[in-house]
C-alpha positions in Angstrom: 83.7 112.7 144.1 81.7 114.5 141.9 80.6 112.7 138.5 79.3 113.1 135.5 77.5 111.5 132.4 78.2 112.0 128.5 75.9 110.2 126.3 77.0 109.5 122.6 75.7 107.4 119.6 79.6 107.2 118.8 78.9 106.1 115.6 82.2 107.6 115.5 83.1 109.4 117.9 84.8 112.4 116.8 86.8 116.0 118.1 83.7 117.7 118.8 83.1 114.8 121.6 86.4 114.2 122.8 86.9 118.1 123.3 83.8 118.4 125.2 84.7 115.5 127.5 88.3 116.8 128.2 86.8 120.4 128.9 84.1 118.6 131.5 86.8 116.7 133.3 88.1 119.6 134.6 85.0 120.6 136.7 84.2 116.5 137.3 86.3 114.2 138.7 85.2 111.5 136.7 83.2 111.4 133.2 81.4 108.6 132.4 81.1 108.6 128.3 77.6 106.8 128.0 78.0 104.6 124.2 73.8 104.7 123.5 72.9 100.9 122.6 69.8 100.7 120.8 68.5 97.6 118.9 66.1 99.7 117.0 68.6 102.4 115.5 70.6 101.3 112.4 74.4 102.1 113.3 77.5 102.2 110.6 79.6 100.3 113.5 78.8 97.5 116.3 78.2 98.3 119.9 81.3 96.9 120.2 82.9 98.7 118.0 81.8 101.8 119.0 82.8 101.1 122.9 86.7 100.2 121.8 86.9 103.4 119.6 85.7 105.8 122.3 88.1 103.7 124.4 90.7 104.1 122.2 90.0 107.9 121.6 90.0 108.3 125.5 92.5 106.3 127.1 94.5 108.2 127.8 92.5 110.8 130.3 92.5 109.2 133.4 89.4 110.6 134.5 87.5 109.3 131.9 85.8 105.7 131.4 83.7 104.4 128.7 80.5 102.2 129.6 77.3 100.9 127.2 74.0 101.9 128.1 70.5 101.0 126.9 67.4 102.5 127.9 66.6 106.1 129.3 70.1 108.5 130.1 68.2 109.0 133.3 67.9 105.6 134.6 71.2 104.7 133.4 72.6 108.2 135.3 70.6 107.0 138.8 71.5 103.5 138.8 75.5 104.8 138.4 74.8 107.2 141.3 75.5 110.1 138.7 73.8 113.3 139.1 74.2 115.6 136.1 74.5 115.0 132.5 77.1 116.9 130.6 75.5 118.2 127.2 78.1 119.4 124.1 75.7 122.8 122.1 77.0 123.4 118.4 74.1 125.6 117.5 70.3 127.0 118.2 69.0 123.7 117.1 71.2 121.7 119.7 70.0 123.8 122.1 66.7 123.4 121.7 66.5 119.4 121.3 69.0 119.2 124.3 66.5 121.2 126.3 63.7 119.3 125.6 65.6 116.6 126.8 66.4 117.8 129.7 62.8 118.5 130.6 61.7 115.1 129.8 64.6 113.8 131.8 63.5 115.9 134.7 59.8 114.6 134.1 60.9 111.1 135.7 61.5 113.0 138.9 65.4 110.9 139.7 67.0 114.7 140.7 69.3 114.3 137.5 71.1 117.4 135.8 72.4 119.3 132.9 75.6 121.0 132.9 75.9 122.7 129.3 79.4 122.9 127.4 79.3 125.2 124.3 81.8 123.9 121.2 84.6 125.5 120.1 83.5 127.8 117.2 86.3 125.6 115.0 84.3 122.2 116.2 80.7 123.5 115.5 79.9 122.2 111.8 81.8 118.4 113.1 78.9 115.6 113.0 79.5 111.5 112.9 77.1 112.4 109.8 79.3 115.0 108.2 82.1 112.6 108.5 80.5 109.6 107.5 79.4 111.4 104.6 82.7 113.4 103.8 84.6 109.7 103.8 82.4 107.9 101.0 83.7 111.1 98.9 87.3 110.1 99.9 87.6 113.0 101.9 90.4 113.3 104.2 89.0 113.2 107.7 92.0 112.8 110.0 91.4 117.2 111.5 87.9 115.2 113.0 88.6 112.0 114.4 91.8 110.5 116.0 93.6 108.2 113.2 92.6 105.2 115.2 88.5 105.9 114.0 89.5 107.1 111.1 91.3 103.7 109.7 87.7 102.1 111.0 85.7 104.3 108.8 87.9 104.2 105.6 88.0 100.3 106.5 84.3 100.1 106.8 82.9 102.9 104.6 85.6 102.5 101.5 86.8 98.8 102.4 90.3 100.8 102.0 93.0 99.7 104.5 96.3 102.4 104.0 99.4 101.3 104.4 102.7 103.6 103.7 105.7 102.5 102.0 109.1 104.7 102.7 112.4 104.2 102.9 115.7 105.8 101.0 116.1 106.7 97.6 116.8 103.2 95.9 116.0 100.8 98.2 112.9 99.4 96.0 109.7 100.6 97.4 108.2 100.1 93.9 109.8 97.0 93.3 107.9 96.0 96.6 104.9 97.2 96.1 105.0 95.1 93.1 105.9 91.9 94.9 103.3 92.6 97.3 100.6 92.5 94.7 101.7 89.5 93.1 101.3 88.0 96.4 98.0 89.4 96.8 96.6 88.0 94.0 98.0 84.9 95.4 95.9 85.5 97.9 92.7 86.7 96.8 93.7 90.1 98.5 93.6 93.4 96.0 96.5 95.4 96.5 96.7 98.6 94.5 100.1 100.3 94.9 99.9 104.5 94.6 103.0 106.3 93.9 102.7 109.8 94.8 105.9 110.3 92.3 103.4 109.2 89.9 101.0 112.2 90.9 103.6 114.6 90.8 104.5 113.8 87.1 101.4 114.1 85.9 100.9 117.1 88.4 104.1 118.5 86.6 104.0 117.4 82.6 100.5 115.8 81.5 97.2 117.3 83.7 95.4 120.0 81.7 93.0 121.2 84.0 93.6 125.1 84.6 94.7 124.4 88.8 97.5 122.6 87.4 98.8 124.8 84.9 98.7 127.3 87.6 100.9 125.1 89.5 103.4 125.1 86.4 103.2 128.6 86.7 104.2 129.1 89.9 107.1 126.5 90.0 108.6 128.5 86.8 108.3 131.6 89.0 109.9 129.7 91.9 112.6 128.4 90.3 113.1 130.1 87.5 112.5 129.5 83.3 115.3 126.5 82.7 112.4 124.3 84.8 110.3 124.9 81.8 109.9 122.8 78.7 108.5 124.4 75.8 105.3 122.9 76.0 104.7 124.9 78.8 105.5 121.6 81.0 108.0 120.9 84.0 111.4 119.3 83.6 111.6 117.0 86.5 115.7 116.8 86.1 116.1 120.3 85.9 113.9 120.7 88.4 115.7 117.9 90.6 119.2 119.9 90.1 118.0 122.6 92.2 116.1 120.9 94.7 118.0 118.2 95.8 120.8 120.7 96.4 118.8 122.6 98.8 116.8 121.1 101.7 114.8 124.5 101.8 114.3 124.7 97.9 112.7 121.4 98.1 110.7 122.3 101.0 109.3 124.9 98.6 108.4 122.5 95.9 106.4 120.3 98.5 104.5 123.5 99.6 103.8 124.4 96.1 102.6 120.7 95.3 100.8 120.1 98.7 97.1 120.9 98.0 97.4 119.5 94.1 99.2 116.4 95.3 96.1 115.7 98.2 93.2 116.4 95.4 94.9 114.0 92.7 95.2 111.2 95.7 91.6 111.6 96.4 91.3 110.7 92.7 93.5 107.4 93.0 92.0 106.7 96.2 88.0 106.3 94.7 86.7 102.9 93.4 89.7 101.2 95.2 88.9 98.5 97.7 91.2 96.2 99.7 95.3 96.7 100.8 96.2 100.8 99.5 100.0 100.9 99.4 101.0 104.6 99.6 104.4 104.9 98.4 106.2 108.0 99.2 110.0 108.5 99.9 109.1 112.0 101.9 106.1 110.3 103.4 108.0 111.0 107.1 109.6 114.5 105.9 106.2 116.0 104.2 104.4 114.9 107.7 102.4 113.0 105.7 102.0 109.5 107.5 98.5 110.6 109.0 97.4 109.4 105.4 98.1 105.8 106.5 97.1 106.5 109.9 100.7 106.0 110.9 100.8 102.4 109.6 104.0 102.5 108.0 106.4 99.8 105.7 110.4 101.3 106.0 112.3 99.4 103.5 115.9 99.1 103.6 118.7 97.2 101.4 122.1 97.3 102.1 124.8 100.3 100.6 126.0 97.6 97.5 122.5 97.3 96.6 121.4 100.6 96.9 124.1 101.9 95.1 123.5 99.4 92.4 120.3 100.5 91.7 120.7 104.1 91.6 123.8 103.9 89.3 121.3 102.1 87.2 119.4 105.4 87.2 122.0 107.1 85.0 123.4 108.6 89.0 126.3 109.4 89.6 128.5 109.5 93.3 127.4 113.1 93.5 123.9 113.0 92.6 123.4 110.3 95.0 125.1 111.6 97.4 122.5 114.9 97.2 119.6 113.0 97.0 120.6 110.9 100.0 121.2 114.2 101.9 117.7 115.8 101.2 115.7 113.0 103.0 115.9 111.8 106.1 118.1 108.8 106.5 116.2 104.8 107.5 117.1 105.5 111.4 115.3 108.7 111.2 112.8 107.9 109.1 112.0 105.3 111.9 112.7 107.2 115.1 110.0 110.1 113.3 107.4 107.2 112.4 107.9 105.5 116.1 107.5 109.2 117.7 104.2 109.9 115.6 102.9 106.4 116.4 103.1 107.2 120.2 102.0 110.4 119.9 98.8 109.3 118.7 98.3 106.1 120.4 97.8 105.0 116.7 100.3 102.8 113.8 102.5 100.1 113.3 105.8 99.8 111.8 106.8 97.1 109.6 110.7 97.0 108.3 111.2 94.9 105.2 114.9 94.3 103.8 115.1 94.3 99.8 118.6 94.0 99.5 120.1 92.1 95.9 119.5 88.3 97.7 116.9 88.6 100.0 115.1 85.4 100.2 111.3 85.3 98.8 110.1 84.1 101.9 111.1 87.1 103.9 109.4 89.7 101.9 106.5 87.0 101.9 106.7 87.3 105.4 106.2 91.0 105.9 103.2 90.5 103.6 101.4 88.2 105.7 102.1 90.5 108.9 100.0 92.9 107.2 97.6 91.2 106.3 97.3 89.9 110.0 97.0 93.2 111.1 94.1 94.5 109.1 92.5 90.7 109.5 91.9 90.4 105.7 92.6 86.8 103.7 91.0 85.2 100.9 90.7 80.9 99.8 
């Protein structure tokens, strides 16, 4: 069997590694991935910590398995019976600190060697420093690491812990969110619900910077002048009227709002520590749920209630009936979430039912399970 060695700090792991190793396994028939251990280095994460990520990030590569290490990669590589180190080269200055390396290695005389991987010229500039660094500005992170990593760094950089909130149109997302940080405070837990409605309005009618006006701009030329108030701002029901008719005309508007919408959540997201409740009704349709890392609350209510509630919005049959028909519907909304969860080994789903009656208790309930999940409490 031939073998080799990959030696990380994985302090996180990231792409850049994980594409190297997947690349090596197909000239080895097994990789060891070497997570560095040593005392004197300060890390972000625990040895521990480290090991279960790369784990995590690997498991699912048969060839691959994840060990600790401490001391020289050499000794570590001859006691294993392993005899060539795999080495990942982004630039000139990789290669020369990895060949000095390897002629120190080679100085200890064990018959250990290098097999050299160049990175993919769209991984080159990816470091556990640039990423590290890139999170404490509430940069989104999730092209660099798999989703499991990144909900340990915005946990352990940001103290943030990103939890969607989704369901139909009037089933009380907000109303939830509310509950859940009255219960929080109950708790000693801070829970700051986002609503990315919220950052479209003010995307839409109240930012001034000269990016959003832009954006005004362009969803007048869109979708034509009776969108535009006379202040130069968006009406959101005129502007409703045509999209919720059309699946593709509202496709459109999510394109146009994409890249303001993500810069505005950035905003939202800084300063905030503790449970982030990301409330978004097209969180599953706008592929969105990597946000959350695929950690996801559907809430449901029954038709009565829903209806109810949407009547109360000055709806009527028709309206609703479009809006319901340009989102997915709760079983689809699900069977998307579940799919993205198992594609990337990564989420939990949590269904919570708000319907006119529920008792307290139950939506107390699906607090707690959170809670649970990301291990946070307070006296």
């Amino acid at each position: 069997m031939k073998q080799a060695l990959f030696a990380l700090s994985g302090d996180p792991i990231h792409n850049g590694h994980i594409d190297i190793v997947n690349r090596a396994t197909r000239v080895f028939d097994r990789v060891v991935i070497g997570i560095g251990l040593n005392p004197d280095k300060g890390y972000l994460f625990s040895p521990e910590e480290r090991l279960e990520m790369a784990r995590r990030s690997l498991e699912r590569n048969p060839n691959v398995a994840v060990a600790g290490f401490q001391g020289l990669l050499v000794d570590y590589a001859y006691e294993q019976g392993i005899r060539v180190i795999v080495k990942g080269i982004r630039n000139s200055n990789d290669f020369d600190y990895e060949n000095v390396l390897h002629l120190v290695g080679e100085s200890q005389e064990l018959g250990i060697d290098t097999y050299v991987l160049f990175a993919r010229p769209d991984l080159m500039h990816v470091s556990s420093t640039m990423i590290r660094a890139l999170q404490k500005e509430e940069g989104f992170i999730h092209r660099y690491v798999p989703l499991y990593v990144k909900q340990c760094l915005e946990a352990r950089v940001s103290g943030q812990y990103i939890v969607g909130v989704t369901g139909e149109i009037g089933t009380g997302k907000s109303w939830l969110g509310g509950v859940f940080r009255t219960l929080g405070e109950q708790r000693n837990v801070e829970v700051h619900p986002i609503e990315m409605d919220d950052i479209g309005t003010q995307i839409l009618e109240e930012l001034k910077e000269p990016s959003y006006l832009r954006v005004r701009e362009q969803v007048v030329a869109s979708f034509g002048i009776t969108v535009r108030n006379r202040d130069g701002t968006i009406n959101r029901k005129a502007l409703g009227d045509i999209v919720y008719r059309d699946a593709a005309r509202l496709n459109e508007l999510n394109r146009i709002l994409e890249k303001p919408l993500m810069v505005r959540l950035r905003r939202e997201l800084r300063g905030k520590r503790g449970l982030i409740l990301l409330n978004s009704g097209l969180l599953v349709e706008s592929s969105l749920t990597h946000l959350c890392n695929n950690n996801v609350v559907l809430v449901s209510c029954d038709k009565k209630s829903q209806e109810t509630r949407l009547r109360g919005r000055g709806l009527d049959m028709r309206q609703i009936e479009r809006r319901l028909a340009s989102q997915y519907s709760e079983g689809e909304k699900r069977e998307k979430i579940q799919a993205r969860t198992l594609e990337n080994n990564q989420g939990r789903l949590w269904e919570v039912d708000t319907s006119d009656g529920t008792p307290e208790q139950e939506i107390a309930l699906g607090f707690e399970e959170l809670l649970a999940y990301f291990a946070l409490g307070g006296g």
